[in-house]
MIMARZA-941789 format. One record per atom (N, C-alpha, C): residue number from 1; residue in one letter; atom name; x negated, y, z. Coordinates in nm, 3 decimals. Example, Ala and Ser with C-alpha at 12.3 -4.5 7.8 and 13.67 -1.06 7.14 Angstrom:
1/a/N/-1.319/-0.569/0.780
1/a/CA/-1.230/-0.450/0.780
1/a/C/-1.320/-0.330/0.780
2/s/N/-1.285/-0.225/0.708
2/s/CA/-1.367/-0.106/0.714
2/s/C/-1.290/0.003/0.787
***
This chain:
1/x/N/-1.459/1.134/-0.527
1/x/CA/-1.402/1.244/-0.445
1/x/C/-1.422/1.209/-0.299
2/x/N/-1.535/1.222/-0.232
2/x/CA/-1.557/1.250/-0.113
2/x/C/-1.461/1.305/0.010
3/x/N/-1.401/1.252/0.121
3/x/CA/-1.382/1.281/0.209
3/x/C/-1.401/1.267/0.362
4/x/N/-1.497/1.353/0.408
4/x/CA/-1.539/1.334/0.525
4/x/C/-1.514/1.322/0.676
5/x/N/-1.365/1.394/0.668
5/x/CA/-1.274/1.429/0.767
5/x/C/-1.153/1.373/0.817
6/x/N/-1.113/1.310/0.896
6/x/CA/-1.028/1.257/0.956
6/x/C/-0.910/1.346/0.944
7/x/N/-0.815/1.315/0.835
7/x/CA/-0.673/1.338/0.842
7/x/C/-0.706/1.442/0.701
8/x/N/-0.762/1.490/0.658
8/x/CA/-0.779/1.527/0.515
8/x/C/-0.719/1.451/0.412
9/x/N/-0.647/1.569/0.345
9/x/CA/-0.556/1.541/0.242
9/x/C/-0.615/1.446/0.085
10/x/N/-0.626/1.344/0.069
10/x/CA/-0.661/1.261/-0.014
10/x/C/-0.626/1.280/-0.192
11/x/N/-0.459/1.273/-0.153
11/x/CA/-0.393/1.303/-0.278
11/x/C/-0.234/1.275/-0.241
12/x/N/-0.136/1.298/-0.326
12/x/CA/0.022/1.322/-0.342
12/x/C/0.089/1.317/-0.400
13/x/N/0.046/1.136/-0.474
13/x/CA/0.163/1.122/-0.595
13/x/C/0.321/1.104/-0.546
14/x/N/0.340/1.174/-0.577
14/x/CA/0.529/1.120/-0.600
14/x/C/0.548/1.177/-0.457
15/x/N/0.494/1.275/-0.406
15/x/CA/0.520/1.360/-0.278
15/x/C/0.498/1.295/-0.128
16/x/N/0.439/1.206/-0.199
16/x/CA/0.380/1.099/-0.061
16/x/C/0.236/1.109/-0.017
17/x/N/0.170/1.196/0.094
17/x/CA/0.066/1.228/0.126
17/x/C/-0.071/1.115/0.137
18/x/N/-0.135/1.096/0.129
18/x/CA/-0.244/0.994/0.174
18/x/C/-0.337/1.083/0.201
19/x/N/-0.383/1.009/0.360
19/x/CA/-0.471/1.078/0.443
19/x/C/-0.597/1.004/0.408
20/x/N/-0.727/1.118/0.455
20/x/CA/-0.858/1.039/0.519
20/x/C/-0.855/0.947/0.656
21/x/N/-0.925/0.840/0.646
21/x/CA/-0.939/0.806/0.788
21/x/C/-1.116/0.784/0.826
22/x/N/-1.153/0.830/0.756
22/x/CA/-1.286/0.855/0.785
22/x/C/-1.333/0.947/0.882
23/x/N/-1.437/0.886/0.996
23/x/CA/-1.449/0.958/1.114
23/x/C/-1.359/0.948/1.237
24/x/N/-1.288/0.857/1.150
24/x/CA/-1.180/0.840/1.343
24/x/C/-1.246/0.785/1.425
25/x/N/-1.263/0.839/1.566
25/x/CA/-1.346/0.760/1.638
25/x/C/-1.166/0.734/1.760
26/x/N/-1.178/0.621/1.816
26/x/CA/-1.058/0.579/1.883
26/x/C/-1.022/0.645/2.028
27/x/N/-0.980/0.720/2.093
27/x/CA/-0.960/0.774/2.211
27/x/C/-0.826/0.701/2.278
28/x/N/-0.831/0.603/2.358
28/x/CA/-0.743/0.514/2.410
28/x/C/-0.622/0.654/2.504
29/x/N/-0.698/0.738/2.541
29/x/CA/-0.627/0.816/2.592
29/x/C/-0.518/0.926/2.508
30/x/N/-0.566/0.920/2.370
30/x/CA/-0.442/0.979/2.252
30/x/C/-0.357/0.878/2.176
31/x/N/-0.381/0.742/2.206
31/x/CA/-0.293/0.675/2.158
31/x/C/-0.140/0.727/2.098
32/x/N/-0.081/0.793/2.170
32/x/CA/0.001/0.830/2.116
32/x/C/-0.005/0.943/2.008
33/x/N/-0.089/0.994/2.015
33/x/CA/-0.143/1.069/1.872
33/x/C/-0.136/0.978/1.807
34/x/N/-0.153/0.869/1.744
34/x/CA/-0.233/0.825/1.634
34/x/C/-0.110/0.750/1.588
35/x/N/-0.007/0.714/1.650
35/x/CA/0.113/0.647/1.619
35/x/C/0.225/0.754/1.547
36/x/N/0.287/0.699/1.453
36/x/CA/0.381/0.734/1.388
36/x/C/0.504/0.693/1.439
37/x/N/0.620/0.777/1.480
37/x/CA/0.764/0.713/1.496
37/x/C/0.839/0.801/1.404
38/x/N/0.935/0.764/1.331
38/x/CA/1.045/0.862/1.295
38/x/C/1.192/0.831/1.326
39/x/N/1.223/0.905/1.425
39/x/CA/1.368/0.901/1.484
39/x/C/1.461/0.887/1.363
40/x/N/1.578/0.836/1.408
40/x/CA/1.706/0.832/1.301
40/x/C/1.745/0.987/1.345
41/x/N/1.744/1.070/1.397
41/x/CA/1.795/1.236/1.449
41/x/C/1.698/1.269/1.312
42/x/N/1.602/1.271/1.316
42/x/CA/1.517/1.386/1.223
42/x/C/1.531/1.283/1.059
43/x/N/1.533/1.220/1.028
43/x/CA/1.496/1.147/0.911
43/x/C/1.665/1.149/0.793
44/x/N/1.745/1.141/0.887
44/x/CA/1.881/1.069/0.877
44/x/C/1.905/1.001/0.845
45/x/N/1.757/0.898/0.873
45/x/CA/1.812/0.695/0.830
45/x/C/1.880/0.668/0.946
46/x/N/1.970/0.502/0.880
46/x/CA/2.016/0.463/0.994
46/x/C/1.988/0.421/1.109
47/x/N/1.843/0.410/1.135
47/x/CA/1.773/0.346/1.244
47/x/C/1.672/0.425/1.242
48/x/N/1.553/0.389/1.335
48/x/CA/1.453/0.462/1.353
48/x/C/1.348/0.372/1.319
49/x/N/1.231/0.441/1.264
49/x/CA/1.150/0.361/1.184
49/x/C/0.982/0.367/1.288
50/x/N/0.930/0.248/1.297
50/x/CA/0.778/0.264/1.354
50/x/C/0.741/0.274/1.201
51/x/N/0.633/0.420/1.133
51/x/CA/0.549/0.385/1.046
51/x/C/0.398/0.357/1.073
52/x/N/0.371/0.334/1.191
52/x/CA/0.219/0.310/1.228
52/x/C/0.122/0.386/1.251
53/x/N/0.019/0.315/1.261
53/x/CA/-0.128/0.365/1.310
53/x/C/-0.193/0.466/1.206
54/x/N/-0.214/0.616/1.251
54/x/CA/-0.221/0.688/1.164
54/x/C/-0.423/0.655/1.115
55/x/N/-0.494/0.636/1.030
55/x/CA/-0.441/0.685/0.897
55/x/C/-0.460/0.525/0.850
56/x/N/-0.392/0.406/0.873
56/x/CA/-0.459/0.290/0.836
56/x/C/-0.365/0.242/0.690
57/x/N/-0.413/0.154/0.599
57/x/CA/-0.339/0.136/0.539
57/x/C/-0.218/0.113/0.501
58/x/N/-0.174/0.027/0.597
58/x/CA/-0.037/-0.043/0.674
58/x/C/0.084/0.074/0.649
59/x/N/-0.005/0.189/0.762
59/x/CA/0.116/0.305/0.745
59/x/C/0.109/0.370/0.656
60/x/N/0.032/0.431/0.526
60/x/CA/0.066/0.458/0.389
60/x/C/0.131/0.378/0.331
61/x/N/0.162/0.273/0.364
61/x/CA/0.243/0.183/0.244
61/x/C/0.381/0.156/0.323
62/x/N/0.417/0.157/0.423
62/x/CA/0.540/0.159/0.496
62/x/C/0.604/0.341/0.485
63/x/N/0.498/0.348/0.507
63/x/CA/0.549/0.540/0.469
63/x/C/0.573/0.579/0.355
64/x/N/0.540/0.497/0.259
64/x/CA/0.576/0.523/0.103
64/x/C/0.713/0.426/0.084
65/x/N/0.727/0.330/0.068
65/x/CA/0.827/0.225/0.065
65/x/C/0.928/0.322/0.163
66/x/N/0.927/0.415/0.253
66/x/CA/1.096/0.483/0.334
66/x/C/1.079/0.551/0.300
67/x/N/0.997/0.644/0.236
67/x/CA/1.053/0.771/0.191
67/x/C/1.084/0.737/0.052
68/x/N/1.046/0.686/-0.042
68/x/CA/1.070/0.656/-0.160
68/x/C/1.201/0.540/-0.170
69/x/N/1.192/0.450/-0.075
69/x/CA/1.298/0.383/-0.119
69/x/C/1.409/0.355/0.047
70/x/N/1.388/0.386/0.112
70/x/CA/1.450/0.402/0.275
70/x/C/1.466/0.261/0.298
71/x/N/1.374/0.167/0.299
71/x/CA/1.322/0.066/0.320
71/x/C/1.175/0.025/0.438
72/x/N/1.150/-0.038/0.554
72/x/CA/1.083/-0.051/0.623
72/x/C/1.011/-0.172/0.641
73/x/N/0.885/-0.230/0.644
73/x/CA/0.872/-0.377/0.682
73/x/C/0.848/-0.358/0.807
74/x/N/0.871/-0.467/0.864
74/x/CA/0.840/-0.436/1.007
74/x/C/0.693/-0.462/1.054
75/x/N/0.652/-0.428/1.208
75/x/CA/0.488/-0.459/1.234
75/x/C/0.494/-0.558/1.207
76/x/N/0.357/-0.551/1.173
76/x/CA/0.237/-0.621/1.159
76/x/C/0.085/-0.641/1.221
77/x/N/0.018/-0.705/1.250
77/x/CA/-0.092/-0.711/1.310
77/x/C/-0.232/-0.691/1.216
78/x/N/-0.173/-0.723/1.090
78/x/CA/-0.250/-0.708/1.006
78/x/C/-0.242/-0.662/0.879
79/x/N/-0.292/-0.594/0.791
79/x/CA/-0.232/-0.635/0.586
79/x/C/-0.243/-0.711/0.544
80/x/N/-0.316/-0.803/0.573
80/x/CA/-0.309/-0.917/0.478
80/x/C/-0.217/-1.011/0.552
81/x/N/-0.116/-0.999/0.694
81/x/CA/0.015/-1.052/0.746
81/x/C/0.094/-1.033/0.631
82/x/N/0.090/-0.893/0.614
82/x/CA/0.211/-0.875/0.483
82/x/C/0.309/-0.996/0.370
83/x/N/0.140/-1.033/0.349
83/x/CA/0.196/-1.121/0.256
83/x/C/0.309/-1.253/0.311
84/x/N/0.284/-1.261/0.405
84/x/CA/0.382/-1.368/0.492
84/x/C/0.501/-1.334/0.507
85/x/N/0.556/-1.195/0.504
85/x/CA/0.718/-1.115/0.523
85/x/C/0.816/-1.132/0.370
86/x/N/0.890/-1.190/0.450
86/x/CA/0.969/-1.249/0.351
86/x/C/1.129/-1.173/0.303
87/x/N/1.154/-1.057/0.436
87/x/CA/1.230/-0.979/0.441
87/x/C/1.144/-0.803/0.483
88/x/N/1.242/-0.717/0.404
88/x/CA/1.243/-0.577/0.459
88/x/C/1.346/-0.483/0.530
89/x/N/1.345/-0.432/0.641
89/x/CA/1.461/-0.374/0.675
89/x/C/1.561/-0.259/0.536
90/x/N/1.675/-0.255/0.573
90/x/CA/1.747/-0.148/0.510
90/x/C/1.779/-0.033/0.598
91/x/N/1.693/0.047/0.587
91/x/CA/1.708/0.167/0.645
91/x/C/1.799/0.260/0.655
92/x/N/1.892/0.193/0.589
92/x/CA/2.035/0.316/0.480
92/x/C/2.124/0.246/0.614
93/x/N/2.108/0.181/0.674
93/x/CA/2.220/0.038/0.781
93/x/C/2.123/0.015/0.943
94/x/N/2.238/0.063/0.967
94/x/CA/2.184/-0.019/1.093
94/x/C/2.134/-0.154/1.114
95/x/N/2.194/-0.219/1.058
95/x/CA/2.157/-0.379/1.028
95/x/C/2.131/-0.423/0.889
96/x/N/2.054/-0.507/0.855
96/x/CA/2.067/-0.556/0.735
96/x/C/1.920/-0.543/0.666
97/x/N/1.919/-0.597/0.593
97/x/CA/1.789/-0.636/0.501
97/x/C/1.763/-0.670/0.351
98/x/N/1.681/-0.670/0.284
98/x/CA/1.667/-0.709/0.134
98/x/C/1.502/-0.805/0.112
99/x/N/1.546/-0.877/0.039
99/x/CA/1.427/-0.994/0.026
99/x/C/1.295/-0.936/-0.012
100/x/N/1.192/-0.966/0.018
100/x/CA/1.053/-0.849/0.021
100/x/C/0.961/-0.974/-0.096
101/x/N/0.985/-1.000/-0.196
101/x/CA/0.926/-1.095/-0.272
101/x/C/0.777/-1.093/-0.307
102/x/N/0.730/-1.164/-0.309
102/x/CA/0.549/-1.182/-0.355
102/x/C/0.580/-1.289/-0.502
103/x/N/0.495/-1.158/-0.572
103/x/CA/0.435/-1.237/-0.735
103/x/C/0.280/-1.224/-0.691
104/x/N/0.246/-1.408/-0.715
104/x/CA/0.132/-1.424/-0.707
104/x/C/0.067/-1.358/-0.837
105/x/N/-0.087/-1.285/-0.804
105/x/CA/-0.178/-1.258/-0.901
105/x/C/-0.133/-1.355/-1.034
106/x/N/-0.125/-1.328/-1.135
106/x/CA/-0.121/-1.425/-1.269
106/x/C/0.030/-1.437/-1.301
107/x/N/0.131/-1.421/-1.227
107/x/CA/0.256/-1.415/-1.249
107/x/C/0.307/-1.345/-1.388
108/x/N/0.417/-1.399/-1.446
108/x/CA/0.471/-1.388/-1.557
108/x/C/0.542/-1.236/-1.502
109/x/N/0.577/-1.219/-1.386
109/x/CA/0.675/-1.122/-1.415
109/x/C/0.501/-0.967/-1.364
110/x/N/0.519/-0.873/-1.436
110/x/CA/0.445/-0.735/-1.413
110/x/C/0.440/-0.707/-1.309
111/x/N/0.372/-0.617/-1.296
111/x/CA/0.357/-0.539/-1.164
111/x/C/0.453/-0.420/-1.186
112/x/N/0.504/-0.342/-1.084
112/x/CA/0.569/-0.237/-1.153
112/x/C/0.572/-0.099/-1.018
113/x/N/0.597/0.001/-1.056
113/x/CA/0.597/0.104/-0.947
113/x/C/0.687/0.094/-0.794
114/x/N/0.579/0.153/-0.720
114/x/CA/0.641/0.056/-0.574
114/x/C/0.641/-0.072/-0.549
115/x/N/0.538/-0.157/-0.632
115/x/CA/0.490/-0.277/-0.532
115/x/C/0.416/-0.256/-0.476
116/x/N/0.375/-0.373/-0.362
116/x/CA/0.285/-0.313/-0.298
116/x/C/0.187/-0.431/-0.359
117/x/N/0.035/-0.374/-0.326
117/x/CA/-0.078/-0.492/-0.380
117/x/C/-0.144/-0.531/-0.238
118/x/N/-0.187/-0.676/-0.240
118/x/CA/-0.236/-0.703/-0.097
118/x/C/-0.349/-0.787/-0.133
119/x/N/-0.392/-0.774/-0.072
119/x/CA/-0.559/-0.818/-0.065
119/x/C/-0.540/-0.941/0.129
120/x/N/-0.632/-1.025/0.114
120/x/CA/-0.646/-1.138/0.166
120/x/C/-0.758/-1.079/0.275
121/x/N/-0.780/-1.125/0.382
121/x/CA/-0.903/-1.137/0.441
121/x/C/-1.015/-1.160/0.382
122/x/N/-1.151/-1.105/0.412
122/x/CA/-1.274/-1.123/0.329
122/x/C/-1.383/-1.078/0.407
123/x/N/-1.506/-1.120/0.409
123/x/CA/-1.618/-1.040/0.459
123/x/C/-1.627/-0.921/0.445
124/x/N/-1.562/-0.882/0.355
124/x/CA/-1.579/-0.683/0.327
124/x/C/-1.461/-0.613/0.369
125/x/N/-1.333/-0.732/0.391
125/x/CA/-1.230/-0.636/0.444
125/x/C/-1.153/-0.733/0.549
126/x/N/-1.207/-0.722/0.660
126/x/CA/-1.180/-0.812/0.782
126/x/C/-1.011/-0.827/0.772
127/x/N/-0.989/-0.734/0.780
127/x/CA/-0.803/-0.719/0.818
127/x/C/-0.763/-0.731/0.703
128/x/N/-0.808/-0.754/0.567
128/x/CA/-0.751/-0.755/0.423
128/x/C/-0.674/-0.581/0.420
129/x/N/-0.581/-0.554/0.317
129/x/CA/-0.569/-0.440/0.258
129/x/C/-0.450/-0.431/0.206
130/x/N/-0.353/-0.318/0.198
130/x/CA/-0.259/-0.337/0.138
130/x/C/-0.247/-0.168/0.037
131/x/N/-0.243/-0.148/-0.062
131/x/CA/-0.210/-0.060/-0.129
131/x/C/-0.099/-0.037/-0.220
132/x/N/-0.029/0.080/-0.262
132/x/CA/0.099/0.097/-0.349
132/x/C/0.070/0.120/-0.496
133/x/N/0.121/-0.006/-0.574
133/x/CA/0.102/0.069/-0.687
133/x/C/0.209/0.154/-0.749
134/x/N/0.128/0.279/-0.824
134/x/CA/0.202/0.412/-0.856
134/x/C/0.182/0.427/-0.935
135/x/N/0.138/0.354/-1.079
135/x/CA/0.167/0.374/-1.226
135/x/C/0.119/0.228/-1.234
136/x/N/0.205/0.177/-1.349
136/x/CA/0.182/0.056/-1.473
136/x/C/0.156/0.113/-1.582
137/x/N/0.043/0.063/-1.647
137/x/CA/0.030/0.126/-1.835
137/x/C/0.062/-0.019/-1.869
138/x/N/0.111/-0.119/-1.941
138/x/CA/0.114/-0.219/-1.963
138/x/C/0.012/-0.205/-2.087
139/x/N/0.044/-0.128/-2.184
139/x/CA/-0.025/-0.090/-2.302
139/x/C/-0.202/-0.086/-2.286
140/x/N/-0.196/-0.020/-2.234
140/x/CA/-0.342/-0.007/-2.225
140/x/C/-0.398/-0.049/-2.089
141/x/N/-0.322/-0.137/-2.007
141/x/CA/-0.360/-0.255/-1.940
141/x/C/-0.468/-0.166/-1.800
142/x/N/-0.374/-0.177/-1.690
142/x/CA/-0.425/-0.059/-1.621
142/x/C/-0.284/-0.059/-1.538
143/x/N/-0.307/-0.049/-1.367
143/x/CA/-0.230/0.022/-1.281
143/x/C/-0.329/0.090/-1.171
144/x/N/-0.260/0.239/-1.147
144/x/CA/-0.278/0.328/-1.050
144/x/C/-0.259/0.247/-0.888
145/x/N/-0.346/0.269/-0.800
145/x/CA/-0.368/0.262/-0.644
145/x/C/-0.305/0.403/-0.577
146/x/N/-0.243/0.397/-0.502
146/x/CA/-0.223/0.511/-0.375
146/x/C/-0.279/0.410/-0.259
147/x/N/-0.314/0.470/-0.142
147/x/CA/-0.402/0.376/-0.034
147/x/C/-0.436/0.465/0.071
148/x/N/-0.464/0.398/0.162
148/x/CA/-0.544/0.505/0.272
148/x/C/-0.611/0.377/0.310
149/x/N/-0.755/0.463/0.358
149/x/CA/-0.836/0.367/0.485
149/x/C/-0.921/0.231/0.410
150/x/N/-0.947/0.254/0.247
150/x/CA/-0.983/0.168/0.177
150/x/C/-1.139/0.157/0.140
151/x/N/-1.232/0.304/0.087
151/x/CA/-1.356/0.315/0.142
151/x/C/-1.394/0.504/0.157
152/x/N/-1.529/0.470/0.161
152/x/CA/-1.525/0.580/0.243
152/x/C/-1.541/0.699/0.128
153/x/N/-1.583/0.671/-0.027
153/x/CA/-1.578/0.781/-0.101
153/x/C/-1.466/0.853/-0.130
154/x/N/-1.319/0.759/-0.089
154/x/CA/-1.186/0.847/-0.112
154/x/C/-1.158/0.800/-0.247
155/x/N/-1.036/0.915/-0.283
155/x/CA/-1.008/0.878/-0.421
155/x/C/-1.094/0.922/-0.521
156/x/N/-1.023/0.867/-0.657
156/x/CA/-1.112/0.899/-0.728
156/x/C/-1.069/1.022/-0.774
157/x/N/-0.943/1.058/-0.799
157/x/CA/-0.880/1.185/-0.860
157/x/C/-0.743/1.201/-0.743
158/x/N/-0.701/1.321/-0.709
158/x/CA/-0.582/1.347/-0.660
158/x/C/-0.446/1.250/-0.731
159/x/N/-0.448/1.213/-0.809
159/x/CA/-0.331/1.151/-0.923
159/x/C/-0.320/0.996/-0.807
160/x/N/-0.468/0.934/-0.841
160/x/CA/-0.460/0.805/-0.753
160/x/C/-0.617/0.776/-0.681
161/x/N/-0.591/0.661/-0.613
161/x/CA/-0.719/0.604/-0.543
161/x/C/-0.810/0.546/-0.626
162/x/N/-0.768/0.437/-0.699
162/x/CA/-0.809/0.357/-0.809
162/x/C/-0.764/0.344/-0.898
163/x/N/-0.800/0.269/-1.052
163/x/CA/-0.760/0.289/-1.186
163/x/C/-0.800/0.118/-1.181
164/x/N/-0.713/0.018/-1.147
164/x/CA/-0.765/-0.122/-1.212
164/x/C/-0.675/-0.188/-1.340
165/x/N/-0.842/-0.222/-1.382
165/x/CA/-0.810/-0.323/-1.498
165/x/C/-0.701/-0.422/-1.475
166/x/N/-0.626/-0.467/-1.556
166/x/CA/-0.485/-0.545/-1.589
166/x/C/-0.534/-0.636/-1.689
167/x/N/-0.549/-0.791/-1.700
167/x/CA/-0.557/-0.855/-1.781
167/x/C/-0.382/-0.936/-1.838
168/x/N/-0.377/-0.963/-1.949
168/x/CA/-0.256/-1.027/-1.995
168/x/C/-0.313/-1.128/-2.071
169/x/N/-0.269/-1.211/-1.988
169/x/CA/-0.329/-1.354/-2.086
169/x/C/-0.226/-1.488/-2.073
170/x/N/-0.147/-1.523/-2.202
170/x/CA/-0.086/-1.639/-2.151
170/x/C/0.031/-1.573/-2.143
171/x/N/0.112/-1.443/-2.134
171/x/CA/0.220/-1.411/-2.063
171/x/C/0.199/-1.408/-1.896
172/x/N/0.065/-1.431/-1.860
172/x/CA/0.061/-1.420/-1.717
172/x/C/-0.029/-1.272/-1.727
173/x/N/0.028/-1.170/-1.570
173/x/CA/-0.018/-1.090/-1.513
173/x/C/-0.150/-1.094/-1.479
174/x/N/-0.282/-1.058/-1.495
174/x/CA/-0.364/-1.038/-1.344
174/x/C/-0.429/-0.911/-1.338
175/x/N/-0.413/-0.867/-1.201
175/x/CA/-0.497/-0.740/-1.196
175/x/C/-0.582/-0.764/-1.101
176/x/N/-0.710/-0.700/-1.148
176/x/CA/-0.818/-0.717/-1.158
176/x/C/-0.896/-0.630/-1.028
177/x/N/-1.025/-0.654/-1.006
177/x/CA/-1.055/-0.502/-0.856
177/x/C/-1.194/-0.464/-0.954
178/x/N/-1.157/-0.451/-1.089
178/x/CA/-1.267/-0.398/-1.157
178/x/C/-1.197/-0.260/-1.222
179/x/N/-1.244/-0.145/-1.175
179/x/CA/-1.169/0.008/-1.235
179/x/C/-1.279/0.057/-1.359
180/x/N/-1.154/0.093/-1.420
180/x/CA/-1.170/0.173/-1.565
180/x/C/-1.255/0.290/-1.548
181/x/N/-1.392/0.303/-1.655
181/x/CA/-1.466/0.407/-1.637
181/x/C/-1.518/0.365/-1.515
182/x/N/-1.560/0.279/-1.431
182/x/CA/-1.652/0.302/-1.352
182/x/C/-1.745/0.156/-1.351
183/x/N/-1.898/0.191/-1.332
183/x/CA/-1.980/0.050/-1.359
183/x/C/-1.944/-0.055/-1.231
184/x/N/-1.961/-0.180/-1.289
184/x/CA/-1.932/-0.327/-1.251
184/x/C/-2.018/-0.338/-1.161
185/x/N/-2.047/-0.259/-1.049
185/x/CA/-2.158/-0.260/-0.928
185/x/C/-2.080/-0.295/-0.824
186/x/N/-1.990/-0.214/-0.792
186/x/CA/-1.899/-0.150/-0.684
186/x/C/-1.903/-0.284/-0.600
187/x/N/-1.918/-0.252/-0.446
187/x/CA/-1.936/-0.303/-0.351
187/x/C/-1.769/-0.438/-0.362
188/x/N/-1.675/-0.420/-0.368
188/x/CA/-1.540/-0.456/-0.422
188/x/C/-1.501/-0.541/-0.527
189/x/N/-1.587/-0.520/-0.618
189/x/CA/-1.547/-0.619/-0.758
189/x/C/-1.494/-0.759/-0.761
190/x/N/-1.541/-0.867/-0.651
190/x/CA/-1.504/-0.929/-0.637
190/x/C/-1.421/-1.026/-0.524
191/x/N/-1.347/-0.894/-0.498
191/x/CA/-1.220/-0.921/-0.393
191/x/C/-1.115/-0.969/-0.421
192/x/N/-1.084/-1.093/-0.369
192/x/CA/-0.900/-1.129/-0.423
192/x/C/-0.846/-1.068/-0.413
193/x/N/-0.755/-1.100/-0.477
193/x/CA/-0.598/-1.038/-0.450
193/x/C/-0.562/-1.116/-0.435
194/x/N/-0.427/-1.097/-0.361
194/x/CA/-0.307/-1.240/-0.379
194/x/C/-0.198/-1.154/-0.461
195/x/N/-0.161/-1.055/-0.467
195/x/CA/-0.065/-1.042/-0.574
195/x/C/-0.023/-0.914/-0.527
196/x/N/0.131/-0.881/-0.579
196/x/CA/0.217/-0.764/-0.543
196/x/C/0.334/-0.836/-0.475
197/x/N/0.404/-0.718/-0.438
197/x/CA/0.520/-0.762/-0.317
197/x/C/0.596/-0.647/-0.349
198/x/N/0.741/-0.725/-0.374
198/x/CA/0.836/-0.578/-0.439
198/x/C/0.984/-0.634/-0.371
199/x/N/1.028/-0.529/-0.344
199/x/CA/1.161/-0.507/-0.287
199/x/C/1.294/-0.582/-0.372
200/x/N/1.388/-0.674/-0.329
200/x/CA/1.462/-0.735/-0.444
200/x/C/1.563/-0.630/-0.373
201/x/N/1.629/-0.513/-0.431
201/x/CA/1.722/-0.430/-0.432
201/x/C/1.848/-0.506/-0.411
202/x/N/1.880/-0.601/-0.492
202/x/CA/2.007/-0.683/-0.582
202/x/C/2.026/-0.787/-0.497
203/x/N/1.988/-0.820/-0.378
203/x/CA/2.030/-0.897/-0.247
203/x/C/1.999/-0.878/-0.146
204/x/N/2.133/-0.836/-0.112
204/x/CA/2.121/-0.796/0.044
204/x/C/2.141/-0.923/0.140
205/x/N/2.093/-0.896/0.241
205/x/CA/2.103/-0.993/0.317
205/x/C/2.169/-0.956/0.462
***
């Protein structure tokens, strides 16, 4: 699914938009175009949230994590920083926080809806990558991608970005950057991961 246009509608699982960012060329003078703020007046969280640089990955996955769960990480310089945040704001509070945990790739415990998946620095993805996963099949071994800013063909279906393979071996997790139904060419196949990163609800801090 091809998208050529800068800010074109990608897809909208779970009512969470993902844009194109294909074709942005940078105008230092709209900067403030391209930034996301959402006031505590319009949102009615307790604070006000930076969701970022429109359409980069960073801010699809901070923009999914508050509207879905009114949870924020804070900036970053990078996605593959991510993996280093060890806390997430609580958006429901003026103050306060909940532990932002990383299961390394191979981990005993699953992946599950609303982690996020992060990818490392690499020759193919300078800044590394961060995407949401938005379905687990455990069964038939397989989780759904939501993403922005990942390549330039877009998604594959409105539903999600990607369809990757899930191995279970051992009682350990790994997911894979090889997608279901599509040939073992793909420029991507052999990109790390370092794992998922999920919200511990059950301690506040």
């Amino acid at each position: 699914m091809h998208n050529s246009t800068w800010g074109t509608i990608m897809g909208q699982p779970f009512g969470v938009v993902a844009y194109s960012n294909l074709g942005f060329v940078f105008d230092r003078d709209r900067i403030h175009e391209y930034q996301t703020y959402w006031p505590k007046e319009e949102t009615g969280l307790a604070r006000d949230v930076y969701i970022g640089f429109k359409y980069q990955c960073v801010e699809y996955a901070r923009r999914f994590l508050t509207l879905k769960f009114k949870a924020a990480f804070t900036d970053i310089p990078h996605a593959h920083n991510m993996w280093a945040l060890d806390i997430i704001e609580d958006c429901t509070k003026e103050e306060g926080t909940f532990p932002f945990v990383n299961y390394p790739n191979g981990s005993k415990e699953p992946p599950q809806f609303g982690d996020l998946i992060i990818y490392p620095y690499s020759k193919e993805q300078r800044f590394g990558h961060v995407g949401v996963i938005i379905n687990v099949n455990l069964e038939e071994k397989y989780v759904d991608i939501g993403e922005q800013n990942y390549e330039e063909a877009g998604w594959e279906c409105p539903e999600y970005a990607r369809r990757l393979i899930m191995k279970i071996e051992n009682g350990q997790y790994f997911i894979t950057n090889k997608r279901i139904g599509k040939p073992y060419d793909n420029w991507d196949i052999n990109e790390e991961i370092f794992g998922w990163k999920r919200i511990d609800f059950g301690q506040k801090q």
